[in-house]
N, C-alpha and C positions, 0 to 999 in steps of 0.2 A: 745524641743520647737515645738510647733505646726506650720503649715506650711498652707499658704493661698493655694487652690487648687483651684478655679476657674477660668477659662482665658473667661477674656469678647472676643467675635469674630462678632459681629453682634452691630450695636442698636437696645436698646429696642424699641419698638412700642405700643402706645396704641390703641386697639382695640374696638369697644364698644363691642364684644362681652370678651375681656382683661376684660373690668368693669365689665361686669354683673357676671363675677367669682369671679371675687375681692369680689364683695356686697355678694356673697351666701355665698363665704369664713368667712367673719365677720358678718354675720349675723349665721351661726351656732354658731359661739363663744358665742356670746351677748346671746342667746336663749340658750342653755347648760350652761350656768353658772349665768345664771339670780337666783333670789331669790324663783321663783318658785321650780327650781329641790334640793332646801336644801342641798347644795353640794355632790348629787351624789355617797351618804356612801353606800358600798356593801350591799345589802338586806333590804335599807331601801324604801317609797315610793319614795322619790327621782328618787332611781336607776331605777324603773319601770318607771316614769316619761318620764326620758330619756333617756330607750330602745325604748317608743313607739316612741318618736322623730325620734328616728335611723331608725327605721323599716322602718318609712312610709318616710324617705330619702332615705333610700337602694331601697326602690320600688319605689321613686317617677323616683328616677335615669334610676332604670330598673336591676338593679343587680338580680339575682335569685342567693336563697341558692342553695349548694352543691349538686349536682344530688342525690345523695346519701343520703340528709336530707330532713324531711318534712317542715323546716323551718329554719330562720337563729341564731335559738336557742339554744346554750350547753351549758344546764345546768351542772352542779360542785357543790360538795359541800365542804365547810370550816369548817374543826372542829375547835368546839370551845376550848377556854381554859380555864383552871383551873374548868373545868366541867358545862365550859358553854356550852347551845345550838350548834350546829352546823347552821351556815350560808349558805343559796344558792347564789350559784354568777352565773350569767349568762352571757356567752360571744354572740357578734353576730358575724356568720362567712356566707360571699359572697363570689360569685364566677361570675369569665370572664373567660371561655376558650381559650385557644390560639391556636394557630398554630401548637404547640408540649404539652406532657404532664411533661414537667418539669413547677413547679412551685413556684414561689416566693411568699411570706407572705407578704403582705403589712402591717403594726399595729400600734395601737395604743388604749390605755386604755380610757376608759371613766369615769371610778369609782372615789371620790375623796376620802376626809374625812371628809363631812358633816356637823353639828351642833356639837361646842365645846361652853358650857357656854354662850349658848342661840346665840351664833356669827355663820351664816352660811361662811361658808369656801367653796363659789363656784368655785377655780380652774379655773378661767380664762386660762391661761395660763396652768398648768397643771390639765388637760388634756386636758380641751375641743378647744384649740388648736390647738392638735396630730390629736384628732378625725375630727376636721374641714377639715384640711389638707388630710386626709385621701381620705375624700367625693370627696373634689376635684380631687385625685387621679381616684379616683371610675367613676365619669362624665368625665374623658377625655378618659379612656377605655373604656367606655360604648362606644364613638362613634369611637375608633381609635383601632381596635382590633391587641390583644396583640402578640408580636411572643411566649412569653412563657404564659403557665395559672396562670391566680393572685388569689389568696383566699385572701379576702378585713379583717381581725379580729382585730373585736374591745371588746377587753377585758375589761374582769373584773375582782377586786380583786388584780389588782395592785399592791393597795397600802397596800395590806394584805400580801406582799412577792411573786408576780407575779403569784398567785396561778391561773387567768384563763390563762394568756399562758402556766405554768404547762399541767396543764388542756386538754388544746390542744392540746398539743402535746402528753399526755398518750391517746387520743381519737381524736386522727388526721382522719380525712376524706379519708387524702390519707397517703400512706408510705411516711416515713419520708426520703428515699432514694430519691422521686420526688422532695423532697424541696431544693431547691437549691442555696436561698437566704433569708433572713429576711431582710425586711428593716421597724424599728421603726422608731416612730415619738413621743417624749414627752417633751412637753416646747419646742414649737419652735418659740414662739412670742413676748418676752421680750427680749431686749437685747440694753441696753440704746447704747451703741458700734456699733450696728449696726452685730455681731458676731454669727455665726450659726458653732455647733462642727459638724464633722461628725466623729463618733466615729465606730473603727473597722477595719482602713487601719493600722494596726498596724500586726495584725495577717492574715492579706487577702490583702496586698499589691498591688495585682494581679486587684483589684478596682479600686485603683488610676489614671491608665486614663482615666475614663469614667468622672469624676467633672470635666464637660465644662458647661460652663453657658455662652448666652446671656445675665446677666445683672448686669452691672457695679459697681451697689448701693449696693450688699451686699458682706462679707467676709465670705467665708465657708470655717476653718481651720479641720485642722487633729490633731487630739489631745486626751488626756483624754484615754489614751486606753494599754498604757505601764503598765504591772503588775506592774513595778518598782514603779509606782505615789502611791501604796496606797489606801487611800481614794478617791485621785485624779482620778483612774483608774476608769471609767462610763461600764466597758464591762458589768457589772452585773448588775447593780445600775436600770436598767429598765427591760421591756419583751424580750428583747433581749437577757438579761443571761439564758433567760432559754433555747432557741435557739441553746447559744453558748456550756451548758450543754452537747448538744446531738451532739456537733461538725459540726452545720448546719452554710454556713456561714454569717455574718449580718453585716449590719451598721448601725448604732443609731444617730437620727440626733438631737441635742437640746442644749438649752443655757447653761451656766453658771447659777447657783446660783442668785437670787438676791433678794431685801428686800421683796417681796412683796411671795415667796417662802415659802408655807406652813400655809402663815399668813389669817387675812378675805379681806386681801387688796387685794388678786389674782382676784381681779376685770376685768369685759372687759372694762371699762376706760382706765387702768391702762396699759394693754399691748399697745405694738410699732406696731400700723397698717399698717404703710406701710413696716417696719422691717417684718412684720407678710406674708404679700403678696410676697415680696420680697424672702423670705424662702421658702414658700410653691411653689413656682416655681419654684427656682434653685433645691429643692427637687424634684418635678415634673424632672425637664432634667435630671438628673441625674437617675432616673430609666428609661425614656424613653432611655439615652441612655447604660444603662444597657442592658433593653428588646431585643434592637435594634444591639447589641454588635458593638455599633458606638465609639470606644477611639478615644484618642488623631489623632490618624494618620489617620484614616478615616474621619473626620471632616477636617484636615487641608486638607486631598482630595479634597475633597468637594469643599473646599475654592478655590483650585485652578484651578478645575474643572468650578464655577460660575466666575471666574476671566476672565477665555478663550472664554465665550461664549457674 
């Protein structure tokens, strides 16, 4: 059985500058899965649509690619099958330096599955969701620099069998011995429940006190991640299996299944906005306090600490 792991410790507060993240947050979504980008099919115009989006996000933010790269472009390619063409899938990979050269993977896919029978299939929710959530990530280390280095990648190819985190990782930037962490993000904005998985404390237990959260309104359960489940079991099911491949260790944060999953309905209507804000910020504390190696017991310090004064 899956296990609530968040402890509210604080109220929340809203901030205007709280809003004006909230607004950039759904406003990537709305923009990424609108009818313009044709839901986002690997190597179609779509795809190119909404790299150039990302690009000029990544730079609006102030991210710079990889010292090492001339841009935040790796390209890949996808053989075809049955003697079709081969495919290019292009990931974008950012970089914040940190304090030390250990480095955690931030990600998240942007790729969907496009036009089926003239119906554009834009992915609300999966992906342009993960990728929103991401950005956010990307503007609060831009101004709050990190104890460990983040590379920010946003794949492609996903939903071709995770071929650009593949990808990545056979043409990693840095040794794969630096990475120290994956933390995915796909489908994390629907969830009529109110319910966010974080998938991964199953085999990396050693996680688990770092999911503290400041806020009350959402349930972020452990779950999804026991070989035993099956189908049930999510270790692989996103870019995180490819991660977990190479024995690097990850946590995978996203919903449950629901009707609008795969269909033309993955509208940005259709997903839980304030479910959606709610996520992407208990996501946020949970790597800051990753970065930060604040657990459990350091935090209730803390508490006690602001008690006394």
């Amino acid at each position: 059985m899956a296990l609530t792991l968040f402890i509210s410790c604080n109220t929340v507060k809203t901030t205007p500058n709280a809003t004006k993240v909230s607004q950039e947050l759904l406003k990537d979504v709305e923009i990424l899965s609108s009818d313009a980008y044709e839901g986002r099919k690997t190597g179609t115009k779509g795809a190119v649509m909404a790299r150039k989006y990302l690009t000029d996000r990544l730079k609006e933010i102030g991210l710079k690619p990889y010292p090492t790269q001339l841009s935040y472009e790796q390209a890949f390619e996808i053989k075809g099958r049955d003697g079709a063409e081969a495919i290019q899938g292009i990931n974008l990979v950012a970089f914040i330096p940190g304090k030390s050269d250990n480095v955690i993977v931030i990600s998240a896919h942007y790729d969907h599955i496009g036009i089926i029978k003239n119906e554009i299939y834009n992915g609300a929710d999966d992906n342009a969701s993960g990728v929103a959530g991401l950005l956010q990530f990307a503007k609060y280390f831009s101004k709050n620099k990190p104890n460990n280095s983040l590379i920010f990648a946003i794949f492609d190819g996903e939903e071709m069998g995770l071929q650009g985190a593949k990808a990545f990782l056979a043409n990693s930037p840095v040794s794969l011995e630096k990475i120290k962490l994956n933390i995915n993000m796909d489908m994390i904005s629907h969830n009529d429940k109110g319910e966010l998985y974080a998938v991964g404390t199953f085999k990396y237990p050693e996680l688990k006190p770092y999911f503290i959260t400041t806020n009350p309104n959402i349930k972020v359960l452990f779950g999804h991640d026991d070989p035993k489940l099956g189908k049930e079991d999510w270790t692989n099911q996103s870019d995180q299996g490819a991660f977990n491949a190479k024995n690097i260790p990850f946590l995978y944060f996203g919903v449950e299944d629901h009707k609008d999953y795969h269909k033309a309905t993955d509208e940005y209507q259709n997903i839980n906005k304030a479910f959606f804000i709610d996520a992407a910020n208990a996501i946020q504390e949970v790597i800051i306090n990753i970065d930060k190696q604040r657990d459990i017991r350091a935090i209730f310090r803390e508490n006690l600490q602001m008690k006394k004064q």
